[in-house]
N, C-alpha and C positions, 0 to 999 in steps of 0.2 A: 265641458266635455269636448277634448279635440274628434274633429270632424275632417274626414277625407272624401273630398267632391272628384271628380272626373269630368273633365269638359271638353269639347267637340273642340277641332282645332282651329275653326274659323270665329271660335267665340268671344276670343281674348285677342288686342292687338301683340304686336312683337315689341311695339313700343312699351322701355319697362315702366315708363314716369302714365302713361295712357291706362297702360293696364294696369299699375296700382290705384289709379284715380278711379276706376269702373269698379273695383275690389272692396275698395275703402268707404265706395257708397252704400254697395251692395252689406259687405259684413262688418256692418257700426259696430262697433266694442269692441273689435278682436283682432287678434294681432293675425298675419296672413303671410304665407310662405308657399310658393307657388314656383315649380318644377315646369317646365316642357318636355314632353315625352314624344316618342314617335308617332301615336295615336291620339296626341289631344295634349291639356294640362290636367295637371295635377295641383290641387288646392289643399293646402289645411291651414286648419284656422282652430285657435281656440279662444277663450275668454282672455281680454286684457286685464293685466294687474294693473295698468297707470288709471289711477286715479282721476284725472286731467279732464277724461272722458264726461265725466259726472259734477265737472263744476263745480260742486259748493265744497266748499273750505272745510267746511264741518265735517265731511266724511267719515274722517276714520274716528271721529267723535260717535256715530252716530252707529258706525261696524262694531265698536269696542262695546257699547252697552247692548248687544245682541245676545241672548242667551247665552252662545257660546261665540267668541271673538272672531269676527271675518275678516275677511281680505276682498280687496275688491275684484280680485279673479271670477271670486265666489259669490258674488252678487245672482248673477241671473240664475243661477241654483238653487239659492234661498227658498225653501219654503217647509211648514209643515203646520199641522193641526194642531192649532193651539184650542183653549178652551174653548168647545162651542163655534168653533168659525176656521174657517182656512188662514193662514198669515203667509204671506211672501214677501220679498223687498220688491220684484217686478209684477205689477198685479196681473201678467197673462195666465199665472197659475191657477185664476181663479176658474178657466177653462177645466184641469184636472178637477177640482170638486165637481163640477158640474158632469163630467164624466162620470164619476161617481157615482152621482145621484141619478144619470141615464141608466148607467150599467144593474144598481141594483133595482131599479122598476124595471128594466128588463128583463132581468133573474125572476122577479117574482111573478112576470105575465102579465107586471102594470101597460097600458096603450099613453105614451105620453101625446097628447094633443099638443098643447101648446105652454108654452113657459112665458109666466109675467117676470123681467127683469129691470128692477130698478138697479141703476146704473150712476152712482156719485162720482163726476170723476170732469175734469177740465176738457177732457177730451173723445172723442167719439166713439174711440177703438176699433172700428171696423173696416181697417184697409183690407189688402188683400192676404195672406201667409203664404207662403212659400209649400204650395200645396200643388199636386197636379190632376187632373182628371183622365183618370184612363177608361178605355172604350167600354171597360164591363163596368160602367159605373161608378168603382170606389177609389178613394182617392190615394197617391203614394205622397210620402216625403221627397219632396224633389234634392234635398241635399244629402239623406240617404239611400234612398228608393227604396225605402222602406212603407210599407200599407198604412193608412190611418183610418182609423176609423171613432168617430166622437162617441160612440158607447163603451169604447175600450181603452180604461184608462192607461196601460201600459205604451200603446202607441201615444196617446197624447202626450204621455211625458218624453218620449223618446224625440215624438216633435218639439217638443219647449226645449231639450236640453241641445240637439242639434243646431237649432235659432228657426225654424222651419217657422214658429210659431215663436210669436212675441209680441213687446208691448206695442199697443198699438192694433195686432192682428188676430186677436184672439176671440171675437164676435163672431164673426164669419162663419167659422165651424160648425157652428151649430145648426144654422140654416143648409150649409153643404151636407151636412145630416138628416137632412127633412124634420129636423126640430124647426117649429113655425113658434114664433116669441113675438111678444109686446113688448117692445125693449122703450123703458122711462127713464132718457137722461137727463137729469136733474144739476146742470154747470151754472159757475159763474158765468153771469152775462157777458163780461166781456172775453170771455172765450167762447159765445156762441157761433157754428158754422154754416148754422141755418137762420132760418128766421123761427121763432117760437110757435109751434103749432105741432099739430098730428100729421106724422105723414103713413105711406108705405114703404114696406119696406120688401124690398124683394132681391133672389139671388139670380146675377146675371154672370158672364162669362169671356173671360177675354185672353189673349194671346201678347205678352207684352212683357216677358221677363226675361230681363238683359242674357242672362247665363243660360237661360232654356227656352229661347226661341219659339221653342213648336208644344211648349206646353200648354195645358189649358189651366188658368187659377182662374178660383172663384172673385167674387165685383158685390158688392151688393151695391143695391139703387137705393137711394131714396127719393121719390116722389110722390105724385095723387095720384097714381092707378089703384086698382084693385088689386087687394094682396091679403092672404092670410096672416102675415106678419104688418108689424106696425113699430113707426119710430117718433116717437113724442119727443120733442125739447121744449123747457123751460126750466123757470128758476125757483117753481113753487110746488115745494113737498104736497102741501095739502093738496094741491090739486090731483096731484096721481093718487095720491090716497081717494081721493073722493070717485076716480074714474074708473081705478083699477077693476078688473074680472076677478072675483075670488071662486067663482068653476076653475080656475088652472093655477098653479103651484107657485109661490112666489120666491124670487131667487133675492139677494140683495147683494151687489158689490160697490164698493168704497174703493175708491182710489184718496189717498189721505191729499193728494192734489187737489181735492173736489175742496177742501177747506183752506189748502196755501199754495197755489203754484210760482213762489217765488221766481225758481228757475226756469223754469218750461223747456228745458235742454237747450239753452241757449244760453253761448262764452258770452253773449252781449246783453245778459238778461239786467245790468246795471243801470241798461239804457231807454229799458222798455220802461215809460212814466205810468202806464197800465195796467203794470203786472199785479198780480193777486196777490199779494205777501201780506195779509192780517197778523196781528200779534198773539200771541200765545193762548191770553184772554178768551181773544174772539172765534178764535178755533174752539176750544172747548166748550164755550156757549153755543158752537154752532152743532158742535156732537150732541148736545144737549137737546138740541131743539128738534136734532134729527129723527131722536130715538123719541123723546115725547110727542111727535108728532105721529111714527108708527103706532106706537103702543095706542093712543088717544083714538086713532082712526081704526084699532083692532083687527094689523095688518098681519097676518101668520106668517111667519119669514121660514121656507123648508130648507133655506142653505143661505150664510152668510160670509163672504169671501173681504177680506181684506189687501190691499197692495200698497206699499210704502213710499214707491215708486224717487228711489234716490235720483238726486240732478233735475229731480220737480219740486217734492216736498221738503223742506231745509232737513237737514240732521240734527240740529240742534234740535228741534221739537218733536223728534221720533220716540223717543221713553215718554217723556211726560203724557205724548196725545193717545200713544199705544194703550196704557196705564187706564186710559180716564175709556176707551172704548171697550175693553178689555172687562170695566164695571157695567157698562150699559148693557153689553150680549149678555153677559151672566146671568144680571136681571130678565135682560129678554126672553131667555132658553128657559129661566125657572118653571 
C-alpha cells in the first residue's frame, strides 16, 4: 500500500547518494521517491516488485502455488484465515489474529491478565516498530500519524500495511498494550541470541529513530529483574510444555523458519557453513514432533498463527510443508 511520510527539513541530508543510503535502511523492500518541499520532504514509498530483495531463486515457484498467484509486490500483504489458524507469507500478521482475540475478550468483558506465547521461529521478533508514544498515553503510526492501539484490529492492520509494523517488530505491541506475556522461544541453537534460560522481560523506552528524532518507540529488555512478563529461550518443546501456566490462554506462532532458515535474509547465505537448511524429510518429522508433543503434553492452543516468512524459508518447500501442517491443526482444532 503506497505510503506518504512528511519530514522536518533538517531530517534528510541534501546529499542525494546520503539521503538515499538513510532511506534505503530505513524502508527495506520498497521502492522510494522523495520530493523537497518548502517545509520539509516528502516521501513515498511503496512495496517492491524485484524480486532480488528475497534471494532465493525459487520464488515465483513458491508465489505461483499460492491459492491465488502473487507477485512479489504483494508479499507483505499476504494474509488470511485459512482453516483453523491465521496464514501470511510475513509472519508479523500474526499480530492481527492476536488483536482479534484482544478485541473479542474485550467485547465480551473478558480481563486478559496475561498471554502464554510459544513462539517457533529462528528469530526473536521483538525489535522496536515504528510506533510513537504521545503524552495521553496511546500510541500513533509514526509514518501515518495515525492511532494504534493492539485491541483494535483495524489500526493493527493499517500498521502492518504502512510498514509501521513488521517482521521482525511485531512482539512489542502487545506489552505497549499492557498485555503482560510469557513469551516461549523455541529456535535452532545456532541461532540463539541469548544464552538458554528464563529471563524478564520488560518494556523500556527510547528516542532514537533516524526520521523522527523526538519520538518516543517502545525497547523491550530482556534481563533478571523482576517483571510480570517473561522471555524463555531454548531448543526443547517438552520443556515449555512441562512449565507452561495453563491459568492464561495459550497462543502458538510458527515462523516455518523455525524448521529451515536457509536464507536468513542474506545475498551471502551460500557462505554461512551454519546455516539451518534441513531437507524436506526432516522438516516434516519435525512438524511431526511438534504437534505430538503439544497434543502429548495437553496443551490448549486459543490461536494458532502461521508465517512463511519468504528470503528465510526456501520456496521450494512452501506447498509440500503448508500441506503437512495444514493436517496437524485440523487434527488439533477437532
Amino acid at each position: 500500500m503506497p505510503a506518504t511520510i512528511f519530514l522536518e527539513p533538517k531530517t534528510l541530508p541534501n546529499d542525494f547518494k546520503s539521503r538515499q543510503q538513510i532511506l534505503a535502511r530505513y524502508f527495506q523492500r520498497q521502492e522510494i521517491a522523495v520530493q523537497q518541499l518548502d517545509q520539509g520532504w516528502q516521501v513515498q514509498t511503496k512495496w517492491s516488485p524485484n524480486s532480488n530483495y528475497y534471494i532465493d531463486p525459487e520464488l515465483d515457484q513458491g508465489l505461483s502455488h499460492w491459492s491465488s498467484p502473487l507477485t512479489t509486490a504483494t508479499i507483505p500483504l499476504t494474509v488470511s484465515q485459512d482453516d483453523g489458524f491465521l496464514l501470511a507469507l510475513n509472519d508479523c500478521w500474526s499480530l492481527l489474529s492476536w488483536s482479534l482475540q484482544l478485541s473479542e475478550w474485550q467485547q465480551q468483558g473478558k480481563q486478559t491478565h496475561k498471554i502464554n506465547l510459544i513462539h517457533l521461529d529462528s528469530h526473536t521478533d521483538m525489535s522496536s516498530p515504528r510506533l510513537g508514544l504521545n503524552k495521553d498515553g496511546s500510541w500513533q503510526d509514526l509514518l501515518t500519524g495515525k492511532l494504534f492501539n493492539v485491541n483494535d484490529p483495524s489500526s493493527v492492520t493499517q500498521a502492518m500495511m504502512s510498514g509501521a509494523i513488521g517482521i521482525g517488530s511485531f512482539i512489542s505491541p502487545l506489552l505497549a498494550g499492557n498485555i503482560d506475556i510469557d513469551l516461549y522461544h523455541l529456535s535452532p541453537a545456532q541461532h540463539f541470541r541469548y544464552e538458554p534460560d528464563q529471563y524478564s522481560l520488560t518494556l523500556d523506552f527510547e528516542r532514537s529513530d533516524p526520521l523522527f528524532p523526538s519520538a518516543i518507540r517502545s525497547k523491550l529488555v530482556v534481563d533478571h529483574n523482576i517483571s510480570n512478563s517473561s522471555y524463555t529461550l531454548t531448543d526443547d518443546l517438552a520443556a515449555i510444555c512441562r512449565t507452561i501456566d495453563h491459568r492464561y490462554p495459550v497462543f502458538l506462532h510458527i515462523d516455518l523458519d523455525y524448521f529451515n532458515n536457509r536464507f536468513d535474509g542474506r545475498p551471502d547465505w551460500q557462505g554461512q557453513l551454519s546455516r539451518h537448511d534441513p531437507s524436506i524429510e526432516l522438516i516434516l518429522a519435525q512438524v511431526d514432533s511438534v504437534f505430538s508433543q503439544l497434543h502429548e503434553n495437553n496443551i490448549k492452543l486459543i490461536d494458532i498463527c502461521v508465517g512463511v516468512s519468504p528470503g528465510f524459508f526456501p520456496a521450494e518447500y512452501w506447498q509440500t510443508t503448508l500441506k503437512h501442517l495444514r493436517k496437524h491443526i485440523a487434527v488439533y482444532n477437532a
